[in-house]
N, CA and C atoms as an extended XYZ file, in Angstrom:
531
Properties=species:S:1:pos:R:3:atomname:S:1:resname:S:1:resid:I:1 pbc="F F F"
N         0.830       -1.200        0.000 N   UNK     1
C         0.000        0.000        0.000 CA  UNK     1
C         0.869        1.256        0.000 C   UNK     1
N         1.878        1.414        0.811 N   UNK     2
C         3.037        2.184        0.708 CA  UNK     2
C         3.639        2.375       -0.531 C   UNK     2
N         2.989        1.772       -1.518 N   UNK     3
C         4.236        1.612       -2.589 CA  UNK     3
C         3.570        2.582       -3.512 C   UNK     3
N         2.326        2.231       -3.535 N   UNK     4
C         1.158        2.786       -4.296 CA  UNK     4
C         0.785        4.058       -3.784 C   UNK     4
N         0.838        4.767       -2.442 N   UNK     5
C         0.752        6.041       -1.904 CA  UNK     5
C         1.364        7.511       -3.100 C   UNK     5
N         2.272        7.414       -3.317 N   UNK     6
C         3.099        8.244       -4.381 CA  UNK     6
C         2.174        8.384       -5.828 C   UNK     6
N         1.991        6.843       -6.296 N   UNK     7
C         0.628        6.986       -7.486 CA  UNK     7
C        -0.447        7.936       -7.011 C   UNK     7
N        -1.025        7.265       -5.985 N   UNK     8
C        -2.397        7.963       -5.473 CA  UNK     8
C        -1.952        9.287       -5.689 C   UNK     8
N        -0.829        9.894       -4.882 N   UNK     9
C        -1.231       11.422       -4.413 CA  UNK     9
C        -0.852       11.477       -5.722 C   UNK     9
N        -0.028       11.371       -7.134 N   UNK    10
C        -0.005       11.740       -8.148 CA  UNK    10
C        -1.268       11.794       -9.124 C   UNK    10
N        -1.802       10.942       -8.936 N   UNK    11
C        -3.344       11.330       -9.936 CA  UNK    11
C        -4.190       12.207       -8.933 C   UNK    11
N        -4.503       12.304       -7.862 N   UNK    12
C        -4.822       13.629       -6.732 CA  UNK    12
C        -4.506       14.738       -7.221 C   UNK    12
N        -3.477       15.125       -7.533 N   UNK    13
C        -2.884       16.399       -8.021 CA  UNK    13
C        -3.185       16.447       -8.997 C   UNK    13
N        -3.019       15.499       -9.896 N   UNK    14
C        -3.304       15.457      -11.430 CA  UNK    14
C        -4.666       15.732      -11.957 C   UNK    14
N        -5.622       15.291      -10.747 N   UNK    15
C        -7.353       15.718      -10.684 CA  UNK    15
C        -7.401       16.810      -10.545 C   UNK    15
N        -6.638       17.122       -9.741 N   UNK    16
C        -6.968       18.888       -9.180 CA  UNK    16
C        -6.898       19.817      -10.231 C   UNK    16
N        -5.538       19.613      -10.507 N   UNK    17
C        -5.266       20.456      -11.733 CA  UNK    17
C        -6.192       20.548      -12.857 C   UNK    17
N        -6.368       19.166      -13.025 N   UNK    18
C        -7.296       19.285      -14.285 CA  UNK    18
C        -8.911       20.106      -13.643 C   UNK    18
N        -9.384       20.146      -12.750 N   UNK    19
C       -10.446       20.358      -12.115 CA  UNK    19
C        -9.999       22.099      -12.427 C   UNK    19
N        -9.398       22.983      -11.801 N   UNK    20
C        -8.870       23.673      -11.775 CA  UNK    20
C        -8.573       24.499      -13.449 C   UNK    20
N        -7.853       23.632      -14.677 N   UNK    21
C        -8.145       24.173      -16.105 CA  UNK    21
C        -9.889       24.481      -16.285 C   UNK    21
N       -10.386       23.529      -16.083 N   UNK    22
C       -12.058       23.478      -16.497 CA  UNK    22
C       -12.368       25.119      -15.589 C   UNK    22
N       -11.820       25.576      -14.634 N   UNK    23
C       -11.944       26.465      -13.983 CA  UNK    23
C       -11.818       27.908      -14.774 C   UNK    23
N       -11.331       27.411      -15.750 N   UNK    24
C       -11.171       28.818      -16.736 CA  UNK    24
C       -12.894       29.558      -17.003 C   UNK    24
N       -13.638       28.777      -16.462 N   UNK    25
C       -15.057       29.003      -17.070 CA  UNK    25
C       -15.683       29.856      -15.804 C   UNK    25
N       -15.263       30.685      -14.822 N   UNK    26
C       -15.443       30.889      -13.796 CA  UNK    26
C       -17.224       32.067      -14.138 C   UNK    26
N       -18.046       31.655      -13.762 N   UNK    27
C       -19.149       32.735      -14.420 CA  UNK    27
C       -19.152       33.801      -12.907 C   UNK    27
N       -18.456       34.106      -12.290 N   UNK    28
C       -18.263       35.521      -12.174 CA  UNK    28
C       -17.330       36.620      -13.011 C   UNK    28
N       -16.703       35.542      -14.264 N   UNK    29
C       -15.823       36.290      -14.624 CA  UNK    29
C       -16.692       36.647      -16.193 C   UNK    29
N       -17.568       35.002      -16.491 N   UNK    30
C       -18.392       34.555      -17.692 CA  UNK    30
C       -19.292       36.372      -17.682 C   UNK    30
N       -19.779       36.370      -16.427 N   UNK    31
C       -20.835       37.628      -16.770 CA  UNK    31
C       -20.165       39.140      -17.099 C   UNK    31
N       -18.674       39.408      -16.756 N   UNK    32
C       -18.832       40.604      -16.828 CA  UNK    32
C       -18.104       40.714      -18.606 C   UNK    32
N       -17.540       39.291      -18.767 N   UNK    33
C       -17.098       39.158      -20.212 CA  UNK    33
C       -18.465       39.393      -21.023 C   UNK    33
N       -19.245       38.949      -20.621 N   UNK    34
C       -20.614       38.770      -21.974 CA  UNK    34
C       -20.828       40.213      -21.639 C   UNK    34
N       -20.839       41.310      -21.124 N   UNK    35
C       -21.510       42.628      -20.688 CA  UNK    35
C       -20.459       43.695      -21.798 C   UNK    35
N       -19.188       43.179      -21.587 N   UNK    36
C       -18.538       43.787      -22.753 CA  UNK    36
C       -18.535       43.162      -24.136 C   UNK    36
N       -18.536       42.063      -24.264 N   UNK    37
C       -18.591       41.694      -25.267 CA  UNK    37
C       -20.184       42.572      -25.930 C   UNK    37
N       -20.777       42.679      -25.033 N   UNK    38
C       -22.314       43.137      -25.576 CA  UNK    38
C       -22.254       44.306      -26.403 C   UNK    38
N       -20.572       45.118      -25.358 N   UNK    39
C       -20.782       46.772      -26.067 CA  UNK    39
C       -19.448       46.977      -27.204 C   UNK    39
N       -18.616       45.797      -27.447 N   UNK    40
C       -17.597       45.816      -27.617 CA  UNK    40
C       -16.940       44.564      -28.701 C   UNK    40
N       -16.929       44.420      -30.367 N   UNK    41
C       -16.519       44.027      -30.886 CA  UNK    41
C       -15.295       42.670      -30.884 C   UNK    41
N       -14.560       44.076      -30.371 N   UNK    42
C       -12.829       42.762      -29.919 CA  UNK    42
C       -12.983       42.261      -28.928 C   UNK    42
N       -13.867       42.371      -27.567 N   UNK    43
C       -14.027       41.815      -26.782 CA  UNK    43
C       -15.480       40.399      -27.102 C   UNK    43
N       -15.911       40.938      -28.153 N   UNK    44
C       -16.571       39.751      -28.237 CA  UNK    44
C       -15.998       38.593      -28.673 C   UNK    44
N       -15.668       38.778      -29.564 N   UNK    45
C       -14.860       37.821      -30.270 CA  UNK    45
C       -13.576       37.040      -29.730 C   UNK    45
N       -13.042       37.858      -28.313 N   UNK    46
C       -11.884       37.211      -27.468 CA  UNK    46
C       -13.029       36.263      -26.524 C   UNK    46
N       -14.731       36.910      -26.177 N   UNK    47
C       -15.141       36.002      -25.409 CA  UNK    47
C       -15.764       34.666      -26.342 C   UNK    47
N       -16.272       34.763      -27.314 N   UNK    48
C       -16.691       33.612      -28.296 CA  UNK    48
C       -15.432       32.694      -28.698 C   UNK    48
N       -14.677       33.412      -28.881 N   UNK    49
C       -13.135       31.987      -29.081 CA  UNK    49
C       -13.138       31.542      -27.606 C   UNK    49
N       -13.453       31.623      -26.717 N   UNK    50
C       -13.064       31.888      -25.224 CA  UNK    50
C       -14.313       30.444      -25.228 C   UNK    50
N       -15.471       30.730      -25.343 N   UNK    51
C       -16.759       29.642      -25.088 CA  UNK    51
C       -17.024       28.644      -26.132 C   UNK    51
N       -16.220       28.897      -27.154 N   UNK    52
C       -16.198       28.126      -28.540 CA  UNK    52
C       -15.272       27.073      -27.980 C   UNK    52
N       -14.134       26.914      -27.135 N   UNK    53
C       -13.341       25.974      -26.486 CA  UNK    53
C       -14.042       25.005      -25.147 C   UNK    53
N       -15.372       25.574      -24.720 N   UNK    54
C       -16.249       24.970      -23.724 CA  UNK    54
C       -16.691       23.637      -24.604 C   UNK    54
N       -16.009       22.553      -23.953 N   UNK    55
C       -16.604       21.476      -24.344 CA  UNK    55
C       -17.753       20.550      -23.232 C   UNK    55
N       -17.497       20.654      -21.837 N   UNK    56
C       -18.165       20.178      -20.817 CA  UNK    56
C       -19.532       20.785      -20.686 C   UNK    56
N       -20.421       19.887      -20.055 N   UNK    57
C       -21.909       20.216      -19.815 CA  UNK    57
C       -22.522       21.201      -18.717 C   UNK    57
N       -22.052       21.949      -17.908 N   UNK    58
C       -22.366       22.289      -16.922 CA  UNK    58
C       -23.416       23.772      -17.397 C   UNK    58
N       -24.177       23.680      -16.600 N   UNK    59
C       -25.835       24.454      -17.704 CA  UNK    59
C       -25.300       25.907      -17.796 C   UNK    59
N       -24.991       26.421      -16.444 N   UNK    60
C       -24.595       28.015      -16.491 CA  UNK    60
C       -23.883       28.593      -17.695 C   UNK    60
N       -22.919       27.345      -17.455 N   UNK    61
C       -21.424       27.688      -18.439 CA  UNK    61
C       -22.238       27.848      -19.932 C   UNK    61
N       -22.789       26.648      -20.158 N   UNK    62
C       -23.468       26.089      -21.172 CA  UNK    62
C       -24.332       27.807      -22.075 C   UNK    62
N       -25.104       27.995      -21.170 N   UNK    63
C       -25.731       29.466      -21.541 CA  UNK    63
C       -24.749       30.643      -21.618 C   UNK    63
N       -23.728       30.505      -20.918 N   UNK    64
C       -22.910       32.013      -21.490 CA  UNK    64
C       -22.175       31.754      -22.901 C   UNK    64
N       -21.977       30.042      -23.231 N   UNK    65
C       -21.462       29.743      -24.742 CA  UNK    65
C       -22.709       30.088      -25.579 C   UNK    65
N       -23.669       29.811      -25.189 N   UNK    66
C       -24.700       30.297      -26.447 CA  UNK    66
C       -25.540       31.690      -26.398 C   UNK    66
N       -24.959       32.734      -25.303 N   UNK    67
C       -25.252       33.771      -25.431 CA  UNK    67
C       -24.084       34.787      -25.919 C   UNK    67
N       -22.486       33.868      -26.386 N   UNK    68
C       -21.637       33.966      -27.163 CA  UNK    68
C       -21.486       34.149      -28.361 C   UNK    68
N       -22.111       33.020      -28.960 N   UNK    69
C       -22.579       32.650      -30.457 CA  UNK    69
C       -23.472       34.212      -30.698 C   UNK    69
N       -24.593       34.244      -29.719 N   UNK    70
C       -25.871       35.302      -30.678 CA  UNK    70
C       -24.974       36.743      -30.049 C   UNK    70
N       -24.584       36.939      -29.426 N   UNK    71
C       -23.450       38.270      -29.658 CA  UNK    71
C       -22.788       38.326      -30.709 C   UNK    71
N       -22.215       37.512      -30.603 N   UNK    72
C       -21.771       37.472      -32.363 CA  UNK    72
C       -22.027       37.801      -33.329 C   UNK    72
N       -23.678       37.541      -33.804 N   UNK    73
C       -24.291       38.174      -34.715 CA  UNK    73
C       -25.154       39.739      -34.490 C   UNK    73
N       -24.279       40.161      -33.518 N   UNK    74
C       -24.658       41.401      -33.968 CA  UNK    74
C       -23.636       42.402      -34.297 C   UNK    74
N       -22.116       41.196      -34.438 N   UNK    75
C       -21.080       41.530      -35.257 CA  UNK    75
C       -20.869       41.513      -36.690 C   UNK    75
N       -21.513       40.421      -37.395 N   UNK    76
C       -21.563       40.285      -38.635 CA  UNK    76
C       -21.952       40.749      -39.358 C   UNK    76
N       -21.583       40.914      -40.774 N   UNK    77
C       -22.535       41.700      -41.472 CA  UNK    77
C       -23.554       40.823      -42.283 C   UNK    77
N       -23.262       39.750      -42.506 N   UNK    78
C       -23.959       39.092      -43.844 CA  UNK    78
C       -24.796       38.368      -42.990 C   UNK    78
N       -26.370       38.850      -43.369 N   UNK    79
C       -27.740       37.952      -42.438 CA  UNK    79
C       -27.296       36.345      -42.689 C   UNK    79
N       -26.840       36.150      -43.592 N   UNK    80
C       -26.953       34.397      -43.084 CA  UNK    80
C       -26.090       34.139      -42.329 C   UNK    80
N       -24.904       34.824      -41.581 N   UNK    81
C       -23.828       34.290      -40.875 CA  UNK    81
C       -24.958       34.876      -39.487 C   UNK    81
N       -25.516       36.307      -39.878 N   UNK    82
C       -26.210       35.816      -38.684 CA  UNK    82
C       -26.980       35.355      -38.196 C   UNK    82
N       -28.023       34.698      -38.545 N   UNK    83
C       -28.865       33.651      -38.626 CA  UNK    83
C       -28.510       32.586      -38.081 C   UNK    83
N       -27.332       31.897      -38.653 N   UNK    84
C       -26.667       30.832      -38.594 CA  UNK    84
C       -26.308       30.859      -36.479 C   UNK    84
N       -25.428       32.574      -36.628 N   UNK    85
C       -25.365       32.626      -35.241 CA  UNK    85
C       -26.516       32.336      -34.573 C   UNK    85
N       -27.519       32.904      -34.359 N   UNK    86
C       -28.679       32.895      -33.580 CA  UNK    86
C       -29.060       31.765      -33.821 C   UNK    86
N       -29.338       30.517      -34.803 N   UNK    87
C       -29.625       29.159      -34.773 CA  UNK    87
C       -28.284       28.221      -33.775 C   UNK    87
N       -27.560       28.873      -33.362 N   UNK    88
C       -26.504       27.757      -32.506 CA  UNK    88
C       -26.475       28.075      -31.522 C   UNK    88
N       -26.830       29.639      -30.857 N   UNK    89
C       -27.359       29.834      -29.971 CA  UNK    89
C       -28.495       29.087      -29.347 C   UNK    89
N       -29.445       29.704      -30.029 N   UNK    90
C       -30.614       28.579      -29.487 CA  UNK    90
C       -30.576       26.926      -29.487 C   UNK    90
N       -29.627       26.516      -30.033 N   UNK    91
C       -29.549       25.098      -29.916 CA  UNK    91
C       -28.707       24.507      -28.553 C   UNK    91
N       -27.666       25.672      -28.304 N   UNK    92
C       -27.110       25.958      -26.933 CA  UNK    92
C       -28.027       25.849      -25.786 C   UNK    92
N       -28.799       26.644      -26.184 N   UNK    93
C       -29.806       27.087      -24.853 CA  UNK    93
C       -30.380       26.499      -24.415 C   UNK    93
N       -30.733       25.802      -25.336 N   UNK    94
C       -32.168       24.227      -25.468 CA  UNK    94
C       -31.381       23.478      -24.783 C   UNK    94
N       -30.270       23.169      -24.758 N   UNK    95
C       -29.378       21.978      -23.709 CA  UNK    95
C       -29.382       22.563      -22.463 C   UNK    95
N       -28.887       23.872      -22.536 N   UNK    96
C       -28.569       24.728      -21.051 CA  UNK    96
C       -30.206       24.558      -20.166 C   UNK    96
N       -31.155       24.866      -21.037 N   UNK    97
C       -32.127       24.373      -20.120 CA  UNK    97
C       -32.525       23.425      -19.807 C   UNK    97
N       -32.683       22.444      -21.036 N   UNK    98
C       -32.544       20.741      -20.742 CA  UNK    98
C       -32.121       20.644      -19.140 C   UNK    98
N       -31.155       21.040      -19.258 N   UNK    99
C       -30.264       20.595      -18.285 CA  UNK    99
C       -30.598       21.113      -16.648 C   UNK    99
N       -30.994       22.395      -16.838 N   UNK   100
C       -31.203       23.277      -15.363 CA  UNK   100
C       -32.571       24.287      -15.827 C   UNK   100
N       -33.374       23.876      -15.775 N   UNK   101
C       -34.694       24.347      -16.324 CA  UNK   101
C       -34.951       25.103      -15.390 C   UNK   101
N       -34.955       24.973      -14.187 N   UNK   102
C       -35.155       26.381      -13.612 CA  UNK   102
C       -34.076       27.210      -13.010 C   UNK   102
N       -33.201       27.423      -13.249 N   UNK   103
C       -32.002       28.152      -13.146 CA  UNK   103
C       -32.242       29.730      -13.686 C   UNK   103
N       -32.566       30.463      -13.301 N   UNK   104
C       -32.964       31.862      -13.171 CA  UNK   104
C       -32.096       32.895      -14.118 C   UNK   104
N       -30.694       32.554      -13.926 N   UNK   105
C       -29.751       33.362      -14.736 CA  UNK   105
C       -29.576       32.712      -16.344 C   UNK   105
N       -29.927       31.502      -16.227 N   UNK   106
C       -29.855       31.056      -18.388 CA  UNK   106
C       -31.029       31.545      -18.775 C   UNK   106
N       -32.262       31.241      -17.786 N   UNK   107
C       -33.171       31.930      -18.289 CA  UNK   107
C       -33.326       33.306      -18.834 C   UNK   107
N       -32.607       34.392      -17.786 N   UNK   108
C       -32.543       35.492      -18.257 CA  UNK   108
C       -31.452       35.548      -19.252 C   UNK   108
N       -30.351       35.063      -19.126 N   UNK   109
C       -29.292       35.121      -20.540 CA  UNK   109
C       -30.164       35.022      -21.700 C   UNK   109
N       -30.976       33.938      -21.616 N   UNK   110
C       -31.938       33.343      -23.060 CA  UNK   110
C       -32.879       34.600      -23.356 C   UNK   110
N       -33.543       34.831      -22.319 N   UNK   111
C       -34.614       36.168      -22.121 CA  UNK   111
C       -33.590       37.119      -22.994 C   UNK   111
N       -32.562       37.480      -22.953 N   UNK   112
C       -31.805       38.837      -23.361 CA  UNK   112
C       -31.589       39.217      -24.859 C   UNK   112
N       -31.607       37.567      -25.026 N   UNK   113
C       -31.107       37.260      -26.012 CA  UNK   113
C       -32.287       37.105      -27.215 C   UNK   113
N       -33.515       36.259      -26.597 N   UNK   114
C       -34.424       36.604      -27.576 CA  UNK   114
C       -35.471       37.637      -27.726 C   UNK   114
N       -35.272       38.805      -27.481 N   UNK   115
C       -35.786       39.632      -26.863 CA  UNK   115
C       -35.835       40.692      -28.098 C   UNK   115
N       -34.844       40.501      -28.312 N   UNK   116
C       -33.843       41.575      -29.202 CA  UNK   116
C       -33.884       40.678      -30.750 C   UNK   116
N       -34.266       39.604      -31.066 N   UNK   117
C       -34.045       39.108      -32.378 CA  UNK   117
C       -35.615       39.229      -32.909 C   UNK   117
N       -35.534       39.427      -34.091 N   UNK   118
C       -36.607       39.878      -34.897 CA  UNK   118
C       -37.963       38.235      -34.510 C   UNK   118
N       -38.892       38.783      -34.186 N   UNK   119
C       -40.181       37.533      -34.280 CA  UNK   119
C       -40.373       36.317      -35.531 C   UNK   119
N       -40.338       37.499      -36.968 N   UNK   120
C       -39.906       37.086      -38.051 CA  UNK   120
C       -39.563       35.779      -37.833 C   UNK   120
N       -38.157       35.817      -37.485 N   UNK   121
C       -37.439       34.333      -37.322 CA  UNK   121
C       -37.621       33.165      -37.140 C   UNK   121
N       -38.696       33.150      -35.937 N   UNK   122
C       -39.565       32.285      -35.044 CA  UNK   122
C       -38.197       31.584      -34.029 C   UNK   122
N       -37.187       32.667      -33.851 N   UNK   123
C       -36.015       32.166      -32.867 CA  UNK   123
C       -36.915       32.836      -31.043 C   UNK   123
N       -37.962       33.357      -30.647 N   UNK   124
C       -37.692       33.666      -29.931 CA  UNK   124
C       -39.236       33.206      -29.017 C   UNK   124
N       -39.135       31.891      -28.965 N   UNK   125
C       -40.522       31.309      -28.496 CA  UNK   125
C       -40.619       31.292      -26.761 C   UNK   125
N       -39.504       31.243      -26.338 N   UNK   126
C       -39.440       31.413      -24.743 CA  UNK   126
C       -39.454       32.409      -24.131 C   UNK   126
N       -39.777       33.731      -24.896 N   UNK   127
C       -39.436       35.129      -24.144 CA  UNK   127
C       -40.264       35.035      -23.058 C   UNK   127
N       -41.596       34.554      -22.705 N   UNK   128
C       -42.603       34.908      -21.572 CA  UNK   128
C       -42.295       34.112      -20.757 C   UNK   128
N       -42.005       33.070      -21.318 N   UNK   129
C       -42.047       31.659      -20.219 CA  UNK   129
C       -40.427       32.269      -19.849 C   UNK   129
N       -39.336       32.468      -20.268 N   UNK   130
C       -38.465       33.116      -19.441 CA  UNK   130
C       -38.516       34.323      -18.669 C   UNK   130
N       -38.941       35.110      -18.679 N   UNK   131
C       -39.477       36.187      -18.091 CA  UNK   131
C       -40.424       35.843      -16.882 C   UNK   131
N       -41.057       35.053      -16.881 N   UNK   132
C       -42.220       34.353      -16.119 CA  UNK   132
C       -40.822       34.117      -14.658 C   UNK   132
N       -40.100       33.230      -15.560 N   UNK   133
C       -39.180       32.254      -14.259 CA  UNK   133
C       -38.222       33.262      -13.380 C   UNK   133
N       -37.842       34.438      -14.636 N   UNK   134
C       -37.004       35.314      -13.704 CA  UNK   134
C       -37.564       36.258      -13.043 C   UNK   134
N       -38.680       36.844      -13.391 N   UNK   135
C       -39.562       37.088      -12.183 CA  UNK   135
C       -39.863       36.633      -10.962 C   UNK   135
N       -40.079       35.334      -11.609 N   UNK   136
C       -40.717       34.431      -10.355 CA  UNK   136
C       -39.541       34.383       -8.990 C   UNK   136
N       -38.482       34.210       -9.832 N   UNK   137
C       -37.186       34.157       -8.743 CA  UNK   137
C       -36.721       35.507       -8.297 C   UNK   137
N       -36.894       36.507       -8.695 N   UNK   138
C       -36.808       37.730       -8.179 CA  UNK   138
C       -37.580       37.710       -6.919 C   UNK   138
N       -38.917       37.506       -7.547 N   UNK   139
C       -39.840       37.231       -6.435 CA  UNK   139
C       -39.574       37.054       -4.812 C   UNK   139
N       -38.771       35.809       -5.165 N   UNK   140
C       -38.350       34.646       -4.256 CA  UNK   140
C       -37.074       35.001       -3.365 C   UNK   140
N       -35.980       36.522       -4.180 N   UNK   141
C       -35.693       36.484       -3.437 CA  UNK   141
C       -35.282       36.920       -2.065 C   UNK   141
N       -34.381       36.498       -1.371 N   UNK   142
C       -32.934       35.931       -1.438 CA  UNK   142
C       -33.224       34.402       -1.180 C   UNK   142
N       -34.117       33.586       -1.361 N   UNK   143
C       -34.173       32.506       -1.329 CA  UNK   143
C       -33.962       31.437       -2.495 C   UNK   143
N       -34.285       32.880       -4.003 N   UNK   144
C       -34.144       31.675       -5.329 CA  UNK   144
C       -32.585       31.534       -5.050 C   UNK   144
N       -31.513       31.831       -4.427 N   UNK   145
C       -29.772       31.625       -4.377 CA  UNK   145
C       -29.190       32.531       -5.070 C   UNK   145
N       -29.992       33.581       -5.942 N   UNK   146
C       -28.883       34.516       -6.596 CA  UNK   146
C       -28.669       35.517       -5.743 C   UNK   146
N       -27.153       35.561       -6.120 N   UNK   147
C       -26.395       37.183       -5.643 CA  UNK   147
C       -27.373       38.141       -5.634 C   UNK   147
N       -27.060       38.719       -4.661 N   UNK   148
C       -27.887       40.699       -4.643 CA  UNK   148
C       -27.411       41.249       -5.724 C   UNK   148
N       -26.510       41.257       -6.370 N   UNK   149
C       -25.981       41.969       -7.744 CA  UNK   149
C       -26.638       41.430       -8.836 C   UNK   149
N       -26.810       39.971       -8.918 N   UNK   150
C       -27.147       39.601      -10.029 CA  UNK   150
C       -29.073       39.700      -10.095 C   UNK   150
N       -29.238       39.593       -8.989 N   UNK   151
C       -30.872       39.946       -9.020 CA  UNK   151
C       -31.447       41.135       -9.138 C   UNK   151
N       -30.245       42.537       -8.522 N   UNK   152
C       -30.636       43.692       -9.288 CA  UNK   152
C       -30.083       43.860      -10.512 C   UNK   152
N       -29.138       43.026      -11.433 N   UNK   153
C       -29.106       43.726      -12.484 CA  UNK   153
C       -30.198       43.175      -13.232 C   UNK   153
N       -30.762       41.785      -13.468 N   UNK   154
C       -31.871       41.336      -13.904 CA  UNK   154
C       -33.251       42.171      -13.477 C   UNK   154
N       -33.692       42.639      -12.429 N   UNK   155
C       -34.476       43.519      -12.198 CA  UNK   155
C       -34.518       44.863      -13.182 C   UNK   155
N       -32.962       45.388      -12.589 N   UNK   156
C       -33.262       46.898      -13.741 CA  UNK   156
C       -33.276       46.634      -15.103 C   UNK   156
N       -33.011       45.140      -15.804 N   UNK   157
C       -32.878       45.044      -17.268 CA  UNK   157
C       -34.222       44.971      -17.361 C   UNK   157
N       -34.693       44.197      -16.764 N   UNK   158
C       -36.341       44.126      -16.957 CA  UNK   158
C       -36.849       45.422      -16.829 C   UNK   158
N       -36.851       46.148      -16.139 N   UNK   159
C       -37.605       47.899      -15.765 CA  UNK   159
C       -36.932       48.585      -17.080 C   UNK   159
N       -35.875       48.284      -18.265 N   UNK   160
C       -35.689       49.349      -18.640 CA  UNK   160
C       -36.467       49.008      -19.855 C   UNK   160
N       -36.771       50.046      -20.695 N   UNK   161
C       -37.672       49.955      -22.046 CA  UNK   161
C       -38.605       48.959      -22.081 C   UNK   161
N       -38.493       48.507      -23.002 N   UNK   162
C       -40.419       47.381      -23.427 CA  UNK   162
C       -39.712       45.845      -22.931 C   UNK   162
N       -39.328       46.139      -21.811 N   UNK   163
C       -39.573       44.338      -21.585 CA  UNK   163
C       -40.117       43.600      -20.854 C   UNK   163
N       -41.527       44.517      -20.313 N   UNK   164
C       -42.297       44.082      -19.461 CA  UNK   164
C       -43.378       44.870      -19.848 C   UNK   164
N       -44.544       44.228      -18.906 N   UNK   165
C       -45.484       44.272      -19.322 CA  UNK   165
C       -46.106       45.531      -17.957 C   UNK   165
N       -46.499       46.240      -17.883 N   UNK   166
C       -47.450       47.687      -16.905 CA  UNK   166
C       -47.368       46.934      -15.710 C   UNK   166
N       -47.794       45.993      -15.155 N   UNK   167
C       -48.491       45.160      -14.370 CA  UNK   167
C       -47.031       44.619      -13.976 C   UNK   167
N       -46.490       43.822      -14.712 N   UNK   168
C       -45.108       43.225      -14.433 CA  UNK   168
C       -44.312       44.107      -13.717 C   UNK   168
N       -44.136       45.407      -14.050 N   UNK   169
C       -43.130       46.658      -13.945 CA  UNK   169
C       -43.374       46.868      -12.565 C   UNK   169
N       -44.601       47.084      -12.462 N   UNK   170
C       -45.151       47.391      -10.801 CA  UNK   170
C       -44.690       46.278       -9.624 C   UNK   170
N       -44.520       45.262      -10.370 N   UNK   171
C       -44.203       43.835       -9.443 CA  UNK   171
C       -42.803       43.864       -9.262 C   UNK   171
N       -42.462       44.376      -10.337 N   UNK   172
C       -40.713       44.562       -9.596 CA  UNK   172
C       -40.066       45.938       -9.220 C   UNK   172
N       -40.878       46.523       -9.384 N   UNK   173
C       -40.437       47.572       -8.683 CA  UNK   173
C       -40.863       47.824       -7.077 C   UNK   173
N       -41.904       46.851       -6.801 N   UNK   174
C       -41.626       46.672       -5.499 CA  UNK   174
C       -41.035       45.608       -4.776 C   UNK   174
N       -39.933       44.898       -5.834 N   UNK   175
C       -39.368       44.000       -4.990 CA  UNK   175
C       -38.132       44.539       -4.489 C   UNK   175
N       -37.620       44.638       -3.129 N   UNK   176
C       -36.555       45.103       -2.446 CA  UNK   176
C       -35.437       44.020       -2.702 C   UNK   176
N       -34.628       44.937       -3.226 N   UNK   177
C       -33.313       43.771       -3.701 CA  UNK   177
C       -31.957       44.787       -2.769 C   UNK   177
């Protein structure tokens, strides 16, 4: 057993580490990248090569790669590249929720995202039913588990311009965050 101790702690370390690369995906770092990438060209494109290398399943992660992709297309110029973007997006998303269906923040990533793409398309069938959930968890909290930061910035995105409904607006504006 002594002999084998040295193996052990060597694949131990060797886990860690590897545990630790996958760590590159850190979504406190995921959100403030997608916020520039939102206003910012070269930063998009450093964060889409950045989520284009996400190969693992984990749902959060999962939604900032496909709210990668549809940033993207509002880099491009030629509608079918962006199209194309916004179809791999949503095929992203559809797993990210698969996966964590009620998870409050893909929802709103997804919410952000189809919000803003033309109806036309028929890319943007979850806007209410996402909106519904991140409400609902606003609602909820500090009990749905999100950060105080991340529940007021989802709050004021919702309060600003047409993305709510008269009735809705009133409901979060009296929620104390």
């Amino acid at each position: 057993m002594l002999k084998k101790l040295p193996f052990i702690l060597l694949l131990l370390i060797l886990n860690v580490a590897l545990a630790d690369g996958a760590s590159g995906y850190k979504v406190s770092e995921l959100r403030g990248e997608y916020l520039q990438a939102s206003k910012d060209e070269q930063a998009a494109d450093r964060f889409h090569k950045k989520m284009s290398a996400y190969k693992e399943k984990e749902p959060l992660v999962l939604a900032y790669k496909a709210a990668s992709e549809a940033v993207m297309a509002k880099y491009v110029w030629n509608p079918y590249s962006k199209l194309k973007q916004l179809r791999a997006s949503a095929a992203i998303f559809e797993e990210a929720v698969a996966l964590d269906a009620n998870n409050p923040e893909i929802r709103f990533l997804r919410f952000t995202v189809e919000h803003y793409v033309p109806r036309y398309l028929n890319l943007s069938a979850h806007v209410e039913e996402d909106k519904r959930i991140v409400i609902n968890s606003l609602k909820a909290h500090p009990k749905s588990g999100m950060s105080v930061e991340l529940a007021r910035t989802m709050r004021d995105f919702l309060l600003t311009k047409d993305h709510c409904t008269e009735e809705e607006r009133n409901t979060l504006q009296k929620i104390k965050i």
